[in-house]
C-alpha positions as CSV (number, residue, x, y, z in Angstrom):
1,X,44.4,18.8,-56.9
2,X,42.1,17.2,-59.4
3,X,38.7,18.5,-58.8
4,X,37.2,14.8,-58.7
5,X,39.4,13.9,-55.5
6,X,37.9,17.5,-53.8
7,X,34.4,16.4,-54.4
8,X,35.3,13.0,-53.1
9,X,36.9,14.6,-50.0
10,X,33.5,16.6,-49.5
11,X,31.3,14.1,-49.7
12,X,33.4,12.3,-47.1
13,X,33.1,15.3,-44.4
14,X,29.7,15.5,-45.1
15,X,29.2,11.6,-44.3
16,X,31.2,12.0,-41.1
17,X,29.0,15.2,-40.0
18,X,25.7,13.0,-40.8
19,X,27.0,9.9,-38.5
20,X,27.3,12.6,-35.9
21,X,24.3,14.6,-35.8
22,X,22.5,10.7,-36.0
23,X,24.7,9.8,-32.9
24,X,23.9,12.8,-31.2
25,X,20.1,12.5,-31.8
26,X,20.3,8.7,-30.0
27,X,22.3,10.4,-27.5
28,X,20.0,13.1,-27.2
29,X,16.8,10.4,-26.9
30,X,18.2,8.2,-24.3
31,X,19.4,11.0,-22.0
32,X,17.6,14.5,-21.4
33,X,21.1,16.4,-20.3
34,X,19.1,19.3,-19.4
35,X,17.3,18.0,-16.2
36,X,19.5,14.4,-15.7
37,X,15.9,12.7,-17.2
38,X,16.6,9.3,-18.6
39,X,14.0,8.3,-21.1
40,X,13.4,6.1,-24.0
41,X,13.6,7.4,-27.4
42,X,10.2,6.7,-29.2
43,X,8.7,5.2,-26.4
44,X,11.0,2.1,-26.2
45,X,12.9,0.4,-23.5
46,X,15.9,2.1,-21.6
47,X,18.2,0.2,-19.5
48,X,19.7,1.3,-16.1
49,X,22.3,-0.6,-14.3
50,X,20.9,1.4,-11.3
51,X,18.1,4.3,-10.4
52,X,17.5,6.8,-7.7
53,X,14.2,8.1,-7.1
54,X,11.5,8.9,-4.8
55,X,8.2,8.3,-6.6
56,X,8.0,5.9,-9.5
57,X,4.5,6.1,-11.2
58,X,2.8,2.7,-13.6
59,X,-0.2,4.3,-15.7
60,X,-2.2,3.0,-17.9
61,X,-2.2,4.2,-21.7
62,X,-4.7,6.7,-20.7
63,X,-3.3,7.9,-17.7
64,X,-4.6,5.9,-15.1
65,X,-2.6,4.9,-12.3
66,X,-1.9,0.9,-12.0
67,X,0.7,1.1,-9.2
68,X,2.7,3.9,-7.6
69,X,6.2,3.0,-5.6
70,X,7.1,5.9,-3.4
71,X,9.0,7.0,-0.4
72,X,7.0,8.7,2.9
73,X,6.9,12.2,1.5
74,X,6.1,11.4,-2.0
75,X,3.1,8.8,-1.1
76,X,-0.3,9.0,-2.1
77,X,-3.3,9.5,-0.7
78,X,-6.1,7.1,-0.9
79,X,-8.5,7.9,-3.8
80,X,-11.7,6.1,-4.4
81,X,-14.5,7.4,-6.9
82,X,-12.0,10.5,-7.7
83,X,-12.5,11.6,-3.5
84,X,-9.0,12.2,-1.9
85,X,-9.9,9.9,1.7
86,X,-6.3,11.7,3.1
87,X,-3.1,9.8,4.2
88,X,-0.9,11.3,1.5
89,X,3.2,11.6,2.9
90,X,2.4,8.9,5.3
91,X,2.7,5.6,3.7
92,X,6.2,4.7,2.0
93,X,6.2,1.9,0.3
94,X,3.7,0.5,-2.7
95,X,-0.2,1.4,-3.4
96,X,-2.3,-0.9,-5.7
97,X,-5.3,0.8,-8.2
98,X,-7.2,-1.0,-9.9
99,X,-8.6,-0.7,-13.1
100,X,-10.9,2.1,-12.3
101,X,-8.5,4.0,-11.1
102,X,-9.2,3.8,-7.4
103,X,-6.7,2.2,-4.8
104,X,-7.2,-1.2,-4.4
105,X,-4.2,-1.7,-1.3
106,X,-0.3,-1.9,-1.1
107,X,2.5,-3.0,0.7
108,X,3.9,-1.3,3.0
109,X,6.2,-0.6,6.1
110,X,7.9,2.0,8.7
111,X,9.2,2.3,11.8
112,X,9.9,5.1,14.8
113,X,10.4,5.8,18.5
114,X,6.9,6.6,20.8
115,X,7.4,8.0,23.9
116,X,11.4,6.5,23.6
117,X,9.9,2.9,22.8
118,X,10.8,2.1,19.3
119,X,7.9,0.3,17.1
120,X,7.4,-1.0,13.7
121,X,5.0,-2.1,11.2
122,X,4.8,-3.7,7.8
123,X,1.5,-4.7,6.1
124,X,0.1,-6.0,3.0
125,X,-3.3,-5.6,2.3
126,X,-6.1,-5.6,-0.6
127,X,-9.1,-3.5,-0.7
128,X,-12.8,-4.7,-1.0
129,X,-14.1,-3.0,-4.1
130,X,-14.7,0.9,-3.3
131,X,-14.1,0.2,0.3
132,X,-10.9,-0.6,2.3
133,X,-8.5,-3.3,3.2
134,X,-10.2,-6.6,3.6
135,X,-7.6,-9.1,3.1
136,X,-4.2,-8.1,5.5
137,X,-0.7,-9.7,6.1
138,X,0.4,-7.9,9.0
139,X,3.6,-7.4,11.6
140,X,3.6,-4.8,14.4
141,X,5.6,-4.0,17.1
142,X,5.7,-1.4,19.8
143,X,7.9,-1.3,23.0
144,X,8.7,-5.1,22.4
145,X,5.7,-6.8,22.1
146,X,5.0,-8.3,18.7
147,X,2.0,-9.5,16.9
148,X,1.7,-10.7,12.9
149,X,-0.9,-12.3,11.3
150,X,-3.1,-12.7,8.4
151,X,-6.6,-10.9,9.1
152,X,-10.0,-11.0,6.6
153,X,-12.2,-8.1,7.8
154,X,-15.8,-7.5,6.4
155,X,-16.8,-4.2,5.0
156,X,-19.6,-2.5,4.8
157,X,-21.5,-2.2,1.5
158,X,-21.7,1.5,1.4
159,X,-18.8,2.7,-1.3
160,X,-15.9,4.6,1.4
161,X,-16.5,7.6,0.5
162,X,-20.3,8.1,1.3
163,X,-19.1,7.7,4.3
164,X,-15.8,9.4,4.5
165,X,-17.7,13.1,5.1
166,X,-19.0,11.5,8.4
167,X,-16.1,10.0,9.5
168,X,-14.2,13.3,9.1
169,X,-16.5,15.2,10.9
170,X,-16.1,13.0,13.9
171,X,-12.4,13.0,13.9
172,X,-12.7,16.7,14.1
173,X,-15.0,16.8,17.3
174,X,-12.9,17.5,20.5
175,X,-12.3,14.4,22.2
176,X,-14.5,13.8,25.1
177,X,-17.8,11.4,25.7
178,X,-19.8,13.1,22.8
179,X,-17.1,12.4,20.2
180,X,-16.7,8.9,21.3
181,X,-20.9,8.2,21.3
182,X,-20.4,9.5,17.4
183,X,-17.8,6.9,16.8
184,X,-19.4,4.5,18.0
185,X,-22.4,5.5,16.3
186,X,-20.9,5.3,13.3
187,X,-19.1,2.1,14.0
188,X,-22.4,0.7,14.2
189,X,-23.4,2.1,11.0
190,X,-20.8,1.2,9.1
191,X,-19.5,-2.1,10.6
192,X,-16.0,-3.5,9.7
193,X,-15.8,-7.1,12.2
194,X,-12.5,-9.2,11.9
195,X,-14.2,-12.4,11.0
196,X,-10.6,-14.5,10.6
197,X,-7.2,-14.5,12.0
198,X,-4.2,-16.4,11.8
199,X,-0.8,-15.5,13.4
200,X,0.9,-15.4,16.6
201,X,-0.4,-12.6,19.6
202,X,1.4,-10.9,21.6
203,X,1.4,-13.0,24.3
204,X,3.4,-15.1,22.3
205,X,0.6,-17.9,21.3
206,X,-0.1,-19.0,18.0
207,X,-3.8,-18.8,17.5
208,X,-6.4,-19.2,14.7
209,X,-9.7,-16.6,16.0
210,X,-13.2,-17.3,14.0
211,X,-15.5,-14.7,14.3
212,X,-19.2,-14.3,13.7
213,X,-20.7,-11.5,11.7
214,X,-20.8,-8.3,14.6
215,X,-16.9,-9.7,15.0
216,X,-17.3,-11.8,18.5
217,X,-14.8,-15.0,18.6
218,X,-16.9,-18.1,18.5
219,X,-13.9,-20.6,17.8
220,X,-10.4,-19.7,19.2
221,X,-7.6,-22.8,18.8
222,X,-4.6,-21.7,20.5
223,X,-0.9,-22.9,21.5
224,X,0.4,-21.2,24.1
225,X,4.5,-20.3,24.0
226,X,4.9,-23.5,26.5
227,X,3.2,-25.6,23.6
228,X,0.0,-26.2,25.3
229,X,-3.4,-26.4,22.8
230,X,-6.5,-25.7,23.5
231,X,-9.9,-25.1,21.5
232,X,-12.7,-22.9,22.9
233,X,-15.8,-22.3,22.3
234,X,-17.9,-19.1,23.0
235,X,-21.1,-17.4,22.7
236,X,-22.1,-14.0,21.2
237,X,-21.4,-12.5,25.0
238,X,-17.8,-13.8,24.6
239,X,-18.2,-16.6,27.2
240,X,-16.6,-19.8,26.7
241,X,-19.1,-22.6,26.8
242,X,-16.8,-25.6,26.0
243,X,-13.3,-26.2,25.7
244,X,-11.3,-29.2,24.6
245,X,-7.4,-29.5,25.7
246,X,-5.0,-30.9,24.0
């Protein structure tokens, strides 16, 4: 054979084994065969027609967490000014941060059987800035009797967890009139009053409940399941000083 053509054949095989070990490389970005990881070579995009998982992470470039989606086990717990408040494996579902890296609220739901009555809840709520939720979409439901609505809560000024420590040492008292004095103690302290909700009770009404700032209902408009309105009025003792029927 002339020695021309075998040079030509060579340089052939050596172009074939170069497409492959470039093919192989792709391959070898795209898909991690080692652990079944899927990742993007460079950086980049990767598609998926479909994907499994428990936890799913969104950082920012430096590592800060944006949004986590997760199952029950795999949730997080709430984390504001880098203190761990608890609740981690409890919540499936989706928890907000925000830029700071401190939760900001999620969206969320679950269900289970109580003492053989089945219940269920889903919420989505948004935090107050270093505090919690103060802006909730609710549904709940427990033995069959339902309530959803959308609640605004006040929150106290003091960041969560200055007052976390307290809180935990109360939960940890036995229960019993001393624990329940410390609550409420600390209830006082740190107030959190409903000032607004809209939604339907369990009693089957549709009701929109305005609240002054220690949380007492001043205005309450109300249809009751048989379609009669009303509007009260009340004091701060919860007593209804004037109401107008529809």
């Amino acid at each position: 054979m002339d020695a021309s053509l075998e040079i030509v054949k060579v340089k052939r095989q050596l172009r074939r084994m170069r497409v492959g070990l470039i093919a192989a490389a792709v391959l070898t970005g795209a898909v991690l065969a080692g652990n079944g990881e899927a990742v993007a070579q460079g950086g980049g995009k990767a598609t998926f027609d479909e994907i499994e998982v428990q936890r799913i992470n969104v950082v920012e470039p430096d590592g800060k967490p944006r949004m986590v989606l997760s199952n029950k086990d795999r949730s997080p717990g709430a984390v504001v000014n880098g203190v761990d408040l608890g609740n981690a494996g409890t919540r499936p579902g989706m928890t907000f941060y925000n830029g700071e890296g401190d939760e900001a609220g999620g969206l969320g739901t679950d269900n289970g059987v109580n003492g053989g009555k089945p219940w269920a809840v889903g919420q989505l709520s948004f935090d107050q800035y270093k505090q919690d939720q103060t802006l909730v979409l609710r549904y709940m439901e427990q033995g069959g009797v339902r309530g959803v609505g959308l609640a605004v809560d006040d929150r106290p000024e003091t960041p969560l967890p200055e007052s976390f420590e307290e809180y935990r040492k109360i939960e940890q008292m036995p229960p019993g009139p001393e624990r329940d004095q410390a609550m409420a103690a600390y209830r006082k302290k740190y107030p959190s009053p409903q000032r607004v909700f809209i939604g339907k009770n369990p009693d089957k009404s549709s009701a929109v409940t305005l609240a002054d700032g220690k949380g007492a209902p001043r205005i309450v408009m109300r249809v009751d399941q048989d379609g009669n309105p009303r509007i009260q009025f009340l004091n701060a003792a919860g007593k209804v000083t004037r109401t107008i029927k529809g």
